[in-house]
BANUKE-816186 format. One record per residue (C-alpha): x, y, z. Coordinates in steps of 0.5 Angstrom, whole numbers, plus 500, padded with zeros to 3 digits. Layout:
N
XYZ...
//
This chain:
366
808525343809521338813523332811525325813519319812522313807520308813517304815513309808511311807508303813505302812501308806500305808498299815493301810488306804489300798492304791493300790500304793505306792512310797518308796524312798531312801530304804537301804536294801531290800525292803523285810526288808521295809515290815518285819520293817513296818509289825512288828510296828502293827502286825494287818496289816498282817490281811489285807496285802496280797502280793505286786509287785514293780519295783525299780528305779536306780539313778546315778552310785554308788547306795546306796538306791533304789526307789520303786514304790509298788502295793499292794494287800490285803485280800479280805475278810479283816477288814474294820479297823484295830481295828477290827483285835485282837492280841493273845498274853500273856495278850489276853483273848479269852473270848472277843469273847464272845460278846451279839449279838454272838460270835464274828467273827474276824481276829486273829494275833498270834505267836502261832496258836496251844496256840490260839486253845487251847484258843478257844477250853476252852471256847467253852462250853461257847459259845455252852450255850451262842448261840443257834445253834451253834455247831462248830468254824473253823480257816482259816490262812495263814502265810507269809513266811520269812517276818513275824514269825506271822500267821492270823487267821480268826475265824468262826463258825459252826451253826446246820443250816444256821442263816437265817434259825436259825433266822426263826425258833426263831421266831416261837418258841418265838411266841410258848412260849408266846402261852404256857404261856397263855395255862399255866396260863390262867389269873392267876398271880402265883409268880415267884418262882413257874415258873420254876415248871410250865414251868419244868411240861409242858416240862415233859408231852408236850415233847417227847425225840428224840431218834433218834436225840440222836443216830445221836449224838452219831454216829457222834458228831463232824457234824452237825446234819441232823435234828436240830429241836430237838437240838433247841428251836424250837423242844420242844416248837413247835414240841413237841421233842428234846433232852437235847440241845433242852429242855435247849433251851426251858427252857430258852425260857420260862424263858425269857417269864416268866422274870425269869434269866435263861441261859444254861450249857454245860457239861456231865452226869457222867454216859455218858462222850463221849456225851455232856449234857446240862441243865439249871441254874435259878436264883430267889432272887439273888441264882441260881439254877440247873434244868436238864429238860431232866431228866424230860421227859426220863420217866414217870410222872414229874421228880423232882429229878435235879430240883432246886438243889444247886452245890453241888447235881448236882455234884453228877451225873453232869460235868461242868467247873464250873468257867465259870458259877455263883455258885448255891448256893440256897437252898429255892425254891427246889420242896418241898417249890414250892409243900407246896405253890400251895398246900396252893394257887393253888385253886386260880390259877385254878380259874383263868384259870391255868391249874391243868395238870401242876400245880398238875401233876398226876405223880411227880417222885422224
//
């Protein structure tokens, strides 16, 4: 004899391997409080389920259940599997959004739109340092009426330029770097602590800041920008200009090159709370270090002031949640040791076809 599954099974069965029909036999009830059973056994359902129709079939005088014959509709855009649908709730943690390849791009079940927001809106300094380009995230959501209390969240993001576009460009600029590295260099093999320097010196003297793209900031920081180049890598490195987002960009750029650890922070300058700045930690013998090269170009000679600096200088004149990036705690590889060294070295360097423009600037602002 075969044994009964409950039309609750039977429909969320139907739902998880998204059937277009499905039979519901012997349903006591509504056929609405199927849904609201089935829909509540794995709340990720409701990020593929749209609406359904059903026609119910009539059996014998007195009716006590009711057969139904269901066609159901589903998302368009929604998850080919059900493991890719998250579920915010109190254990979740929206730093799994932060994935290697990007941010991640995902349907969100929730009971609480405004605390998920909230959620992504903490961690988005992370992201804007994470991801080059991106400068934004949307929530499109829909809810379900009396079926469900949950609302669906399907996360995107905002980029300064389409990610073709993006893509293109970070060719270019890796292709750039290497270039630099070369005209650095030549064939001499300097230490790595001396990198950091180098690449800080070419920015200064190479680089022009855009004050033009900094304006459009100020006048409009929540839209995306008319010209990205200058907020990318690809503005310092290839077109010779950018602002800070750019010059962080191209600092770790040429940090990657060199091999050095590098990545980007999201904050403020105290002095200027309403835009938002980015610089750079670095990170040498297992300590990390701040370098703002922004302040290295804003005026003349090479500024040597926010390079190579612990914690505790930078916040003096910076904002950062710093829970979300590694402690600068080092102290060895500041300007004065760096200077100490090429003065002791650099002569063999200059024979090797570095270049004394950026190895021994003329100008060094402290």
């Amino acid at each position: 004899m075969a044994l009964f599954v409950s039309p609750e099974e039977t429909l969320y069965t139907a739902l998880s391997s998204k059937q277009p029909f499905v039979r519901l036999e012997r349903c006591m009830g509504s056929l609405e409080t199927v849904f609201k059973n089935a829909l509540k056994r794995d709340r990720r359902l409701l990020a593929i389920f749209s609406s359904y129709e059903a026609n119910y079939m009539k059996k014998g005088l007195v009716q006590l259940s009711y057969d139904y014959d269901v066609t159901l509709h589903y998302q368009e855009n929604s998850p080919d599997s059900l493991d890719d649908v998250l579920v915010d709730d109190a254990n979740w943690d929206a730093n799994c959004l932060l994935e290697k390849s990007g941010p991640r791009e995902c349907a969100i079940v929730t009971d609480d739109p405004s605390a998920l927001q909230d959620k992504i809106t903490g961690i988005f300094d992370r992201m804007i340092g994470l991801y080059e380009g991106i400068i934004g995230w949307r929530i499109n959501s829909f809810t379900f009426g009396k079926m469900s209390t949950d609302t669906v969240c399907f996360l995107t993001y905002d980029y300064a330029l389409p990610p073709v576009n993006l893509r293109q460009l970070q060719s270019k600029t890796n292709f750039a770097a290497k270039t630099i590295w070369k005209d650095i260099l030549g064939h001499a093999k300097v230490p790595p602590f001396v990198k950091p320097f180098l690449a800080l010196s070419y920015l200064s003297q190479e680089c022009a800041y855009d004050q033009r793209a900094y304006d459009e900031v100020e006048d409009r920081p929540n839209q995306a920008p008319s010209d990205p180049a200058p907020h990318l890598a690809y503005g310092p490195l290839v077109e010779k200009r950018g602002i800070c987002g750019g010059l962080a960009w191209a600092f770790k750029r040429l940090m990657d090159e060199a091999g050095i650890e590098c990545m980007c922070v999201s904050g403020y300058l105290k002095e200027d709370l309403h835009v938002g700045h980015m610089w750079n930690l670095v990170k040498l013998d297992g300590q990390y270090y701040h370098v703002d090269p922004t302040w290295g170009i804003k005026g003349s000679g090479v500024f040597v002031g926010g390079f190579m600096q612990p914690d505790a200088f930078m916040r003096n004149t910076h904002l950062w949640k710093e829970e979300h990036y590694p402690k600068a705690r080092g102290m060895r590889f500041q300007y004065d040791f760096i200077e100490d060294y090429l003065v002791q070295n650099g002569g063999a360097f200059l024979d090797d076809g570095a270049a004394e423009t950026y190895m021994f600037p003329d100008d060094i602002v402290e």
